[in-house]
N, C-alpha and C positions, 0 to 999 in steps of 0.2 A: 181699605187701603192698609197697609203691610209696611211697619218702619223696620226697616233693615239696622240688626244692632251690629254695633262697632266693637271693636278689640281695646275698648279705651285702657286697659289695662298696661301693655305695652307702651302706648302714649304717655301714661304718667311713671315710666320707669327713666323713658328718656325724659323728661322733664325734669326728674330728679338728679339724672347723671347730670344735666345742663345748669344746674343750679349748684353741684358739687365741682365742678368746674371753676365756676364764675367765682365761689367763695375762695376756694384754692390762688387761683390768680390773685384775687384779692390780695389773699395772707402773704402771698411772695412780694407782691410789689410794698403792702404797709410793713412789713419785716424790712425788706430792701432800704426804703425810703429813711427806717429808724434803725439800721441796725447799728450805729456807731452810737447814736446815744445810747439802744439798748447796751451797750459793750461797755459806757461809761459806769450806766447804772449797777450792772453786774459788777462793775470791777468795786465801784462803792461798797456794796453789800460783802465783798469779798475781803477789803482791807478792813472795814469795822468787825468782821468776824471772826479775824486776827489773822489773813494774810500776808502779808509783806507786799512790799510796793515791788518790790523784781517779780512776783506770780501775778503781779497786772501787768496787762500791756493793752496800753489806750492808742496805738497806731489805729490806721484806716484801715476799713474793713477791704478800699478797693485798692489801697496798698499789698494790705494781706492777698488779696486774689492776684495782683499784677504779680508780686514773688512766688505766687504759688504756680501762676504759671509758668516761671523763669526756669525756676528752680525744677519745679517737681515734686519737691519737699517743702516742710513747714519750718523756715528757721527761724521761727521765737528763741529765746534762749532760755 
């Protein structure tokens, strides 16, 4: 009897793609999820390393999107 071989090679490329996928999704939703704290932390780091409090800006991130969509433009000041 005769085992007919498979192309498993292939098989494991999409497997890969499908798992780069999955991770990707991941990082947008846990990015999404944190990205106002992440914004707060950055802005911390930013003032102790001698920025000024006018080059932070601690608004919403989904503030920031709603004007970006109004506008078009980014009016931070």
């Amino acid at each position: 009897m005769r085992v007919k071989k498979t192309n498993a090679k292939g098989q494991a490329v999409v497997e890969y793609i499908i798992i780069i996928v999955i991770v990707a999704i991941a990082a947008l939703v846990v990015l999404g999820a944190f990205s106002d704290r992440l914004r707060a932390m950055i802005a911390g780091v930013t003032t102790s390393l001698g920025g000024t409090e006018q080059t932070v800006d601690a608004g919403s991130s989904l503030q920031k999107l709603k004007d970006l969509k109004e506008t078009g433009t980014d009016t931070t000041p």
